[in-house]
PASE-709407 format. One record per residue (C-alpha): residue number from 1; residue in three letters; x, y, z. Coordinates in nm, 2 decimals. Example, Ala and Ser with C-alpha at 12.3 -4.5 7.8 and 13.67 -1.06 7.14 Angstrom:
2
<keti><resi>1</resi><resn>ALA</resn><u>1.23</u><v>-0.45</v><w>0.78</w></keti>
<keti><resi>2</resi><resn>SER</resn><u>1.37</u><v>-0.11</v><w>0.71</w></keti>
END
This chain:
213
<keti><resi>1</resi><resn>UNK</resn><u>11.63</u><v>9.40</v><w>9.57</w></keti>
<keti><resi>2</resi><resn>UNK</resn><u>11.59</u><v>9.05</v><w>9.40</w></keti>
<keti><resi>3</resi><resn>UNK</resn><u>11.89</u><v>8.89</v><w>9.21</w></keti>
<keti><resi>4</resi><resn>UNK</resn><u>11.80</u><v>8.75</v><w>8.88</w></keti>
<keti><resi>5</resi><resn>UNK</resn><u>12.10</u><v>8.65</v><w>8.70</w></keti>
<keti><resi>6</resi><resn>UNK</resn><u>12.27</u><v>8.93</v><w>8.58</w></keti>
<keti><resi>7</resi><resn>UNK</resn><u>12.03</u><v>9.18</v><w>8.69</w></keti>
<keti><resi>8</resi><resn>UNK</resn><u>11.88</u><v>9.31</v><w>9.00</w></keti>
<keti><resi>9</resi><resn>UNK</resn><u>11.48</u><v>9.42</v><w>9.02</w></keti>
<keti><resi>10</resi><resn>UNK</resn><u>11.45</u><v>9.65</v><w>9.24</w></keti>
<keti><resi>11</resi><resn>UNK</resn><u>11.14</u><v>9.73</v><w>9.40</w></keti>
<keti><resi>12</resi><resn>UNK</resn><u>11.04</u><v>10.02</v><w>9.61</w></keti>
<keti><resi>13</resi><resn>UNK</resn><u>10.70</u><v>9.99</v><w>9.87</w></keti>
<keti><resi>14</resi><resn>UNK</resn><u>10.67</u><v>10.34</v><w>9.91</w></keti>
<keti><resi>15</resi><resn>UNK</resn><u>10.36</u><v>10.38</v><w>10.16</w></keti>
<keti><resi>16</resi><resn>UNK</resn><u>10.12</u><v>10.12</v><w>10.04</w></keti>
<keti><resi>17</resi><resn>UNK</resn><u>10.32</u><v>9.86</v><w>9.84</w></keti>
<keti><resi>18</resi><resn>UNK</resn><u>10.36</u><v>9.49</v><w>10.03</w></keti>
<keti><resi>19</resi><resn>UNK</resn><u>10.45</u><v>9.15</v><w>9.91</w></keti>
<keti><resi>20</resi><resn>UNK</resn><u>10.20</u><v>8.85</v><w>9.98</w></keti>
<keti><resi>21</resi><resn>UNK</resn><u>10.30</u><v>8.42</v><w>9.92</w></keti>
<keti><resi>22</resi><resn>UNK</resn><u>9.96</u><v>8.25</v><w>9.80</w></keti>
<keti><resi>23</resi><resn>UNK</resn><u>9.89</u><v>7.99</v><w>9.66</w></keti>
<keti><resi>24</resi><resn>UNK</resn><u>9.85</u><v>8.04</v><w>9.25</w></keti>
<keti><resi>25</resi><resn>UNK</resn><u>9.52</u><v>7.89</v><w>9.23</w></keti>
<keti><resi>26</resi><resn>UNK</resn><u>9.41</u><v>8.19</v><w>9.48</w></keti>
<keti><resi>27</resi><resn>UNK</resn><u>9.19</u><v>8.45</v><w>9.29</w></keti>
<keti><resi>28</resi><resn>UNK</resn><u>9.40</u><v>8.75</v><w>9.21</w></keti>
<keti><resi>29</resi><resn>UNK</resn><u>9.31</u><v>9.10</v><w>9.41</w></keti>
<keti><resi>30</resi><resn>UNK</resn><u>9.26</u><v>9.42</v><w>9.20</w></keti>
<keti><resi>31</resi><resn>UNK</resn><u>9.53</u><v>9.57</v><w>9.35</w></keti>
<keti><resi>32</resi><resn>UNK</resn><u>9.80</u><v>9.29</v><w>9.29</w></keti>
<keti><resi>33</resi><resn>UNK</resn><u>10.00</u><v>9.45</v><w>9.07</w></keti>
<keti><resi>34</resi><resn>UNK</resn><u>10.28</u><v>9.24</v><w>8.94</w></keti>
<keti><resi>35</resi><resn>UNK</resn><u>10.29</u><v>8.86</v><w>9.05</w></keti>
<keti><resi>36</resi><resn>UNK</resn><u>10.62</u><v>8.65</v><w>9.04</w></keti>
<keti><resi>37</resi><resn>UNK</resn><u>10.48</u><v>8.20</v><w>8.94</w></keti>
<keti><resi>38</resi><resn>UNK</resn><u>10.70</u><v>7.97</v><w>9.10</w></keti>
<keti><resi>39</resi><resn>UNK</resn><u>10.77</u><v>7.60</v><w>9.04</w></keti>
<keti><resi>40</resi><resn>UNK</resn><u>10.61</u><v>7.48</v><w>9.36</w></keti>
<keti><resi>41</resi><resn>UNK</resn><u>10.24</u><v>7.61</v><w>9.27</w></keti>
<keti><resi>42</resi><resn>UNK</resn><u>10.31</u><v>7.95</v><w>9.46</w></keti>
<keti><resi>43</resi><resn>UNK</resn><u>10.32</u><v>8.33</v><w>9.37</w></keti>
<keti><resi>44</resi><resn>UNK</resn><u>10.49</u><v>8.60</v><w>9.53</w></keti>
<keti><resi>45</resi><resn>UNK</resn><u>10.22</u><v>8.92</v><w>9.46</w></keti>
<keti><resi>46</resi><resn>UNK</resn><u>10.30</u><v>9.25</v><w>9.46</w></keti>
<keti><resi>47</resi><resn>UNK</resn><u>9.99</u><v>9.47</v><w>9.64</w></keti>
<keti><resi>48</resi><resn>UNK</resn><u>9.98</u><v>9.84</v><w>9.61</w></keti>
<keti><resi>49</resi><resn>UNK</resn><u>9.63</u><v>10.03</v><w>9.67</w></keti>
<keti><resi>50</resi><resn>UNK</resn><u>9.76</u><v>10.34</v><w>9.56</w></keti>
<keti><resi>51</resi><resn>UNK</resn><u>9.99</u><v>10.25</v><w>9.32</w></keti>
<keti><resi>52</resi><resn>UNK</resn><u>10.33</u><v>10.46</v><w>9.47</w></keti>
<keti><resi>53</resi><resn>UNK</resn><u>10.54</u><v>10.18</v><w>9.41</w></keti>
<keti><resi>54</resi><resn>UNK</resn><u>10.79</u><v>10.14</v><w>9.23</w></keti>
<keti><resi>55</resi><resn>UNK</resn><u>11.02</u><v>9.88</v><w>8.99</w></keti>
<keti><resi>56</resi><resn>UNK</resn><u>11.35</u><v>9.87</v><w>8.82</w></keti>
<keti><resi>57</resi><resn>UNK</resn><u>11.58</u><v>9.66</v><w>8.60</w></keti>
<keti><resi>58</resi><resn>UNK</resn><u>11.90</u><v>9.71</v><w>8.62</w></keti>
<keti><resi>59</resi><resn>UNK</resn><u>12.29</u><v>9.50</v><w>8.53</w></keti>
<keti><resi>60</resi><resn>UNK</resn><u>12.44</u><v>9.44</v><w>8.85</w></keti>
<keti><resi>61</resi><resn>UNK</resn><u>12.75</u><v>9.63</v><w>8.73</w></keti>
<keti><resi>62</resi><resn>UNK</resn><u>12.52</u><v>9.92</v><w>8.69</w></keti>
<keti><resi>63</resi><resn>UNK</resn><u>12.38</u><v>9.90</v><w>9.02</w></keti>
<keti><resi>64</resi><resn>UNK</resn><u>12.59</u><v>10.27</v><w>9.15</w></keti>
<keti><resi>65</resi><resn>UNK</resn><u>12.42</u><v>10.44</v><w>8.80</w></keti>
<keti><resi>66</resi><resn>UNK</resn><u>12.04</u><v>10.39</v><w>8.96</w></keti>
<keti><resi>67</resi><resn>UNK</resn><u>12.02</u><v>10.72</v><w>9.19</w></keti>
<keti><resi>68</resi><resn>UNK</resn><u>11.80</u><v>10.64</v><w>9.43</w></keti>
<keti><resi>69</resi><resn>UNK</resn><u>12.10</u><v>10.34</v><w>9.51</w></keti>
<keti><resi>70</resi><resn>UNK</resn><u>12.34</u><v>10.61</v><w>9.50</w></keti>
<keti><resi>71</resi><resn>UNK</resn><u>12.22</u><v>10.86</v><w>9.65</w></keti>
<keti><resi>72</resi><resn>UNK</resn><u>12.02</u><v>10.62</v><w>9.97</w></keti>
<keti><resi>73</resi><resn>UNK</resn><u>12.11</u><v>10.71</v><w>10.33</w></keti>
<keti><resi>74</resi><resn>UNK</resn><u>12.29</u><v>10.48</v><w>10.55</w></keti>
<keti><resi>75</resi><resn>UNK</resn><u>11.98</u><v>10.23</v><w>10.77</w></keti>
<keti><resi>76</resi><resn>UNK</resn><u>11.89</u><v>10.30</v><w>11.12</w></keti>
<keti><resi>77</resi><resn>UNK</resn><u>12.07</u><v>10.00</v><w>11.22</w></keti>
<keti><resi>78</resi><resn>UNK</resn><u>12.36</u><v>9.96</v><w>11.07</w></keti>
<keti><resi>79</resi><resn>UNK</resn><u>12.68</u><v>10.03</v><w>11.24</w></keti>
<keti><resi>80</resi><resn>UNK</resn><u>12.76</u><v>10.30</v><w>11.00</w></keti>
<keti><resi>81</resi><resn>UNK</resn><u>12.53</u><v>10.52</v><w>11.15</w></keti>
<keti><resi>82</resi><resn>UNK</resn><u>12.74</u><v>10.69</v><w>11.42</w></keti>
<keti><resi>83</resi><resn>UNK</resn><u>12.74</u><v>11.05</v><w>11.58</w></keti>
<keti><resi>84</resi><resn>UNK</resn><u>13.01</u><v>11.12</v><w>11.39</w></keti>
<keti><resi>85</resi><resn>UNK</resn><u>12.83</u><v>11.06</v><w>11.05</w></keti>
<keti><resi>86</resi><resn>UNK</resn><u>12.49</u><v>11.21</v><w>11.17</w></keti>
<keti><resi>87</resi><resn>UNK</resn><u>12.69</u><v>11.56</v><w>11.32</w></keti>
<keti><resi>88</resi><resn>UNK</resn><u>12.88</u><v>11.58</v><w>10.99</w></keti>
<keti><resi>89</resi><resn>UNK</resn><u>12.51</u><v>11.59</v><w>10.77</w></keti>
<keti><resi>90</resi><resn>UNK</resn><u>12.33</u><v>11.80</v><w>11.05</w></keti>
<keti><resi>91</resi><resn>UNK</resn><u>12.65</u><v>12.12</v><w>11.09</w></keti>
<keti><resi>92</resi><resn>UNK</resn><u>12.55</u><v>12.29</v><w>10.79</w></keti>
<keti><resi>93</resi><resn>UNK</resn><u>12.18</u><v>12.25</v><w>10.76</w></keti>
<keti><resi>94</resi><resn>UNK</resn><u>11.95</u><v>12.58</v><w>10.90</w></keti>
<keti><resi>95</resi><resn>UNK</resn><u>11.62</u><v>12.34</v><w>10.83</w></keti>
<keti><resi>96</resi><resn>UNK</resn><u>11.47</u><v>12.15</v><w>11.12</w></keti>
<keti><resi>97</resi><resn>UNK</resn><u>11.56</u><v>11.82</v><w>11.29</w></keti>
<keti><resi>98</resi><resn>UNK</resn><u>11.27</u><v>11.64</v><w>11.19</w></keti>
<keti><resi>99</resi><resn>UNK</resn><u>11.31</u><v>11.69</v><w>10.81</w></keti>
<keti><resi>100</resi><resn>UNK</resn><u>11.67</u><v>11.59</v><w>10.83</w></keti>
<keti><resi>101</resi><resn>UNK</resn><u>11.55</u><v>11.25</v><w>11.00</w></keti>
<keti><resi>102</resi><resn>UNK</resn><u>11.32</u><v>11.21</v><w>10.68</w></keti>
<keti><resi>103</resi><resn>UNK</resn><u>11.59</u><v>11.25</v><w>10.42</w></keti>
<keti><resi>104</resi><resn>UNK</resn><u>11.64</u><v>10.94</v><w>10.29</w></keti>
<keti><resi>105</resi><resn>UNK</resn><u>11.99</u><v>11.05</v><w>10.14</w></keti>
<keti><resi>106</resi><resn>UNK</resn><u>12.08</u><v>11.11</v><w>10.51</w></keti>
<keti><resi>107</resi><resn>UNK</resn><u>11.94</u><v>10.78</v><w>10.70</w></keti>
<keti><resi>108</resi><resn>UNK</resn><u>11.73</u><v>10.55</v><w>10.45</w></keti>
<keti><resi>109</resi><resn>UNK</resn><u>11.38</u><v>10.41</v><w>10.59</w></keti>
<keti><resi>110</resi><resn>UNK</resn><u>11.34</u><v>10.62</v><w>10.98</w></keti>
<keti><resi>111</resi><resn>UNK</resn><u>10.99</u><v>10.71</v><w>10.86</w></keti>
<keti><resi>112</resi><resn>UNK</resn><u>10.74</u><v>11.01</v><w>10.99</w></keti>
<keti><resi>113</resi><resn>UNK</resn><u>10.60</u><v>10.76</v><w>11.30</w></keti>
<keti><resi>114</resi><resn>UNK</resn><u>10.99</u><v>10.63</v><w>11.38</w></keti>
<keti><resi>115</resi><resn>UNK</resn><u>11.12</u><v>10.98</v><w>11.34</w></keti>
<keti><resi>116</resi><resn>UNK</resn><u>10.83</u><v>11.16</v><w>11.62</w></keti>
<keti><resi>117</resi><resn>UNK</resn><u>10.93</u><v>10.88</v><w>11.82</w></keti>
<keti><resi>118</resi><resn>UNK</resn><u>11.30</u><v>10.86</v><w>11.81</w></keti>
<keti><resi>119</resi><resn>UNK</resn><u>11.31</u><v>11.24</v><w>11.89</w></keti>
<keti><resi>120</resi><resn>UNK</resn><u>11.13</u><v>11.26</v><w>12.20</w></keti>
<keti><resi>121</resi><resn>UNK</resn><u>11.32</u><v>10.94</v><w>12.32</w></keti>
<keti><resi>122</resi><resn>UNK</resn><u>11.65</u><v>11.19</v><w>12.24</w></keti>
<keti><resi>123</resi><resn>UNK</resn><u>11.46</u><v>11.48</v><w>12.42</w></keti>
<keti><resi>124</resi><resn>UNK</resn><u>11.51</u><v>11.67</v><w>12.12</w></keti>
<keti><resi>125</resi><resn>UNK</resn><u>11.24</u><v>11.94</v><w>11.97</w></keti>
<keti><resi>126</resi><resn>UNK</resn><u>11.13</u><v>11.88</v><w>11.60</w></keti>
<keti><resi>127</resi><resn>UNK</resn><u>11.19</u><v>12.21</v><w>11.47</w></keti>
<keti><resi>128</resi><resn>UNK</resn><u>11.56</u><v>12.25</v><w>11.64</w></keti>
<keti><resi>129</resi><resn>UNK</resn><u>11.75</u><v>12.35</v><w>11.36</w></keti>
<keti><resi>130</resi><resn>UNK</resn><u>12.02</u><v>12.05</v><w>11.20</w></keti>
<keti><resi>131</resi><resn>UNK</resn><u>12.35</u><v>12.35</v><w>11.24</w></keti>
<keti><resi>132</resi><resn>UNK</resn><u>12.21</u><v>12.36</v><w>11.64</w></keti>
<keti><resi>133</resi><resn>UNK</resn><u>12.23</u><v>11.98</v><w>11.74</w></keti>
<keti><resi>134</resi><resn>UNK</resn><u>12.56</u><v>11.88</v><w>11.91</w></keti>
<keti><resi>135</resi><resn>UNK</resn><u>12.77</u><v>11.58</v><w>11.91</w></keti>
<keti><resi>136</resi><resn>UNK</resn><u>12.60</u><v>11.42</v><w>12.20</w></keti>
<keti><resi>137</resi><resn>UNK</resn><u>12.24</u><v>11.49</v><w>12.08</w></keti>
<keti><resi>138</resi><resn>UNK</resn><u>12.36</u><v>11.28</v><w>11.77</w></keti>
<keti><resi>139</resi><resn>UNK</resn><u>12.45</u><v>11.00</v><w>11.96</w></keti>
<keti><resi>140</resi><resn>UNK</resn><u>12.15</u><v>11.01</v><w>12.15</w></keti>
<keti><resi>141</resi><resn>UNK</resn><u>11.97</u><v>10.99</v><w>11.81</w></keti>
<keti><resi>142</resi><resn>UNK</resn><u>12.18</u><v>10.72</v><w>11.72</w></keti>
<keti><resi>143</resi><resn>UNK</resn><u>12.08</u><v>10.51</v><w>11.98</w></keti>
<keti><resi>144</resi><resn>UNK</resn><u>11.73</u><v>10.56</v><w>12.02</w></keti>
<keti><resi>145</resi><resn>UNK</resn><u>11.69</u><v>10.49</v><w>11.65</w></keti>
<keti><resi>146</resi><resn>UNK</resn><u>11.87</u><v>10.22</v><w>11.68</w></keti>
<keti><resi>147</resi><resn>UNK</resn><u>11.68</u><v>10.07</v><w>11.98</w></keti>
<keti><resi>148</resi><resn>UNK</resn><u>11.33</u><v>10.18</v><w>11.85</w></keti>
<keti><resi>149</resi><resn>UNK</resn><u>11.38</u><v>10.01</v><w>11.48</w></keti>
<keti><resi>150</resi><resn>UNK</resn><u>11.53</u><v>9.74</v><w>11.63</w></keti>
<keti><resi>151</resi><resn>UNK</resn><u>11.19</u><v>9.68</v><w>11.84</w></keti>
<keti><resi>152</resi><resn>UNK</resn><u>10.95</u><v>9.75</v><w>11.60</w></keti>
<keti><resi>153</resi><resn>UNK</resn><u>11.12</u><v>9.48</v><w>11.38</w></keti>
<keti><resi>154</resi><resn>UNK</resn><u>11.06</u><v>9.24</v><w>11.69</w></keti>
<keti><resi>155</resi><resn>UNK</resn><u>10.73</u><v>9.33</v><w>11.69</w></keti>
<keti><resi>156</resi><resn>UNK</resn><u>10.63</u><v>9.29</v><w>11.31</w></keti>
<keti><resi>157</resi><resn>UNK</resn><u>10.60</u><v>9.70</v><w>11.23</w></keti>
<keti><resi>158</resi><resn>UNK</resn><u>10.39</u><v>9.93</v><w>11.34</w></keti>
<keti><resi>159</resi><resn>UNK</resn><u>9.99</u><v>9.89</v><w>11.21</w></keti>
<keti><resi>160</resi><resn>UNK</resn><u>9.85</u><v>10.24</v><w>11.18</w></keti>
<keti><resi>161</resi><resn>UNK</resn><u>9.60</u><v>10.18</v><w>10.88</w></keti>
<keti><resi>162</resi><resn>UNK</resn><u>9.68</u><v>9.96</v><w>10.61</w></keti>
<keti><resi>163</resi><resn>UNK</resn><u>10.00</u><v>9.80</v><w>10.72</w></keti>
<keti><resi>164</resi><resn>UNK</resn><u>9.99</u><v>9.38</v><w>10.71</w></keti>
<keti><resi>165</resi><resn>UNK</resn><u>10.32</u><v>9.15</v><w>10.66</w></keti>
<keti><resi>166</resi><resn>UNK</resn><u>10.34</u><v>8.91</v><w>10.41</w></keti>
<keti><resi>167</resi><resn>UNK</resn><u>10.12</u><v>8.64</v><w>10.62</w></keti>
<keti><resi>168</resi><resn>UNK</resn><u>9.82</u><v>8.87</v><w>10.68</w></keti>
<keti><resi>169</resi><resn>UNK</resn><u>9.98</u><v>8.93</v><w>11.03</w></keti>
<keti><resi>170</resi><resn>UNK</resn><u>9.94</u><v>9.32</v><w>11.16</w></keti>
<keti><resi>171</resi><resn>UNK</resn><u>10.24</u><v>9.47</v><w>11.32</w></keti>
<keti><resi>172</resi><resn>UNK</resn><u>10.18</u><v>9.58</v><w>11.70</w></keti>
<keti><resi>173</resi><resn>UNK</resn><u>10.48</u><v>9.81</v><w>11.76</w></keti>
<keti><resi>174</resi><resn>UNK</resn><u>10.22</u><v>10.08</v><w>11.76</w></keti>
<keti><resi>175</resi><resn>UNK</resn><u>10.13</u><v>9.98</v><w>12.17</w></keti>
<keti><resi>176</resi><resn>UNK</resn><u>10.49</u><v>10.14</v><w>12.21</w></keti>
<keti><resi>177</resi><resn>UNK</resn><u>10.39</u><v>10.46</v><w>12.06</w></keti>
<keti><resi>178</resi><resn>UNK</resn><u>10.49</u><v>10.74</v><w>12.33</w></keti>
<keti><resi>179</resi><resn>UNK</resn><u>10.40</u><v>11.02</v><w>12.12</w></keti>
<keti><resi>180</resi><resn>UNK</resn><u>10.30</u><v>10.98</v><w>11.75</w></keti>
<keti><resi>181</resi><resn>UNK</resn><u>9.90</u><v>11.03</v><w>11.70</w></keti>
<keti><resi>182</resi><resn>UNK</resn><u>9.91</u><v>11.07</v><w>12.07</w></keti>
<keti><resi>183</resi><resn>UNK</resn><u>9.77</u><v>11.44</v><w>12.06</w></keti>
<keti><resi>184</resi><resn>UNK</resn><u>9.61</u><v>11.58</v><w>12.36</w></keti>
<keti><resi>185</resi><resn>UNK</resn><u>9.73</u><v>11.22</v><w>12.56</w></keti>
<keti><resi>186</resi><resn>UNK</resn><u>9.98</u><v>11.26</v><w>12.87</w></keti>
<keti><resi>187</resi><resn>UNK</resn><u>10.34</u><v>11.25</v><w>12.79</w></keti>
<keti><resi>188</resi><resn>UNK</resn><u>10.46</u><v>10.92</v><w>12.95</w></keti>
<keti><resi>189</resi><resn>UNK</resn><u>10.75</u><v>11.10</v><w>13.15</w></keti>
<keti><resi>190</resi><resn>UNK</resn><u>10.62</u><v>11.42</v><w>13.24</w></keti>
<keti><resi>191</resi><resn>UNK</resn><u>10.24</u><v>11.40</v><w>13.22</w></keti>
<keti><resi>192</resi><resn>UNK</resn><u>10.23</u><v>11.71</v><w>12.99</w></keti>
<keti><resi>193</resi><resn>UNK</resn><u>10.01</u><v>11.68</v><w>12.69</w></keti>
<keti><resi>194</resi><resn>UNK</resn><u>10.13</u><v>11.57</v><w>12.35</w></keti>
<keti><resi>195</resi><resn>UNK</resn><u>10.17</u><v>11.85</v><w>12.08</w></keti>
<keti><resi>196</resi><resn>UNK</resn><u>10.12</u><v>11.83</v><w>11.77</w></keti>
<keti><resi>197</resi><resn>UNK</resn><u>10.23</u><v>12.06</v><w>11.49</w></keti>
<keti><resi>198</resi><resn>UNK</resn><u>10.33</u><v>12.02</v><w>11.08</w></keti>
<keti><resi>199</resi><resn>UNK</resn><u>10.69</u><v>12.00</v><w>11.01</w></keti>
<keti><resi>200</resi><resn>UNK</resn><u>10.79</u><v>11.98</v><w>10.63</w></keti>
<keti><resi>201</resi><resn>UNK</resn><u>10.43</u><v>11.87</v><w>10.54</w></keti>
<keti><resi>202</resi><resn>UNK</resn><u>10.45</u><v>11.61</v><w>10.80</w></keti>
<keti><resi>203</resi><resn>UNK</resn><u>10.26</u><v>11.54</v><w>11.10</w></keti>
<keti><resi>204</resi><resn>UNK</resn><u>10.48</u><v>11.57</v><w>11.36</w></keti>
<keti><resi>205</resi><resn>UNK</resn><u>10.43</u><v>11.50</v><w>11.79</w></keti>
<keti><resi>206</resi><resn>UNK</resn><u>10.63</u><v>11.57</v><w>12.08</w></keti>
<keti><resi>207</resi><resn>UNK</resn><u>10.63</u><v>11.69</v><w>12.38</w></keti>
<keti><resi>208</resi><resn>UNK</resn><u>10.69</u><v>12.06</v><w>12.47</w></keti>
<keti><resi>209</resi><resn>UNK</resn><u>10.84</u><v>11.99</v><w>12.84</w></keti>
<keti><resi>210</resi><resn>UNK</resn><u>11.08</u><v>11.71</v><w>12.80</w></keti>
<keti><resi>211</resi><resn>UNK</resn><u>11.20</u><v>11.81</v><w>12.39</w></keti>
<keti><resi>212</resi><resn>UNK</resn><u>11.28</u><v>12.20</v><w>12.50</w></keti>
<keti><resi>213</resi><resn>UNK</resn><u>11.38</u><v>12.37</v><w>12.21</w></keti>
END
């Protein structure tokens, strides 16, 4: 979100979308979409292969009428996200654990690679149902989403394809993986091979002995 005088611009990545600094003499790419001059003889570029993202205008006093602002889940680290918060969303649902993690109207930004991973490290099974998990299996979800986010932002993401931060830089989280696109690979704990299986038209990898369902 980007403050221009009375408005905000939004501006969602969606899978592809990132945001480059270069220098404005710097040949544009053919897949820098939108491109922001500044005074100092430097752009800000938006780059999206696949063209997913997305951009709004809106007042700031109209912020709450935009429903994708309205409607957006509470972020993995924020101290709003308690068991309390994640048991009262999960009671009611008969649809699986892993899908509930990708609702962004639930928690905003887990992801599918965050999600695999922050289930096995709360020895939970994807496809438990959201009415099944208790209070203590929500804090344990809590935490390790917490802990995981927090170190894959120390680490600069996680580079799986196409990911690169603003500098060119790749993210390295993805040497912490313990079970996404780990299929077939020994479970760190147990030594049992990683499943994998489709959950909501999403890849999805755990580990049958340590996340029973």
């Amino acid at each position: 979100m980007f403050s221009i005088g009375d408005y905000y611009l939004g501006s969602h990545l969606r899978m592809e979308g990132k945001y480059y600094i270069k220098d404005s003499l710097e040949e544009v790419n053919k897949h820098e979409h939108v491109i922001f001059h500044f005074a100092d003889g430097t752009d800000l570029r938006y780059h999206d292969t696949r063209k997913f993202g997305r951009m709004f205008l809106v007042l700031k006093k109209d912020l709450d009428s935009i429903e994708g602002v309205r409607k957006q889940g509470i972020e993995p680290i924020s101290p709003s996200l308690t068991k309390e918060y994640l048991y009262e969303h999960f009671k009611k649902k008969r649809i699986p654990v892993k899908s509930l993690l990708l609702d962004q109207t639930i928690i905003s930004g887990l992801g599918n690679i965050y999600s695999n991973e922050v289930l096995f490290a709360s020895a939970i099974h994807p496809l438990k149902l959201g009415c099944s998990i208790t209070l203590k299996e929500c804090e344990r979800i809590v935490l390790s989403s917490k802990k995981i986010i927090e170190k894959a932002i120390e680490c600069g993401g996680t580079t799986i394809r196409s990911y690169t931060s603003s500098l060119g830089v790749s993210g390295h989280f993805q040497q912490n993986l313990k079970v996404h696109q780990r299929e077939g690979a020994p479970c760190s704990i147990c030594q049992s091979c990683i499943k994998k299986i489709v959950v909501g038209g999403r890849s999805t990898y755990f580990c049958e002995n340590c996340q029973k369902n």
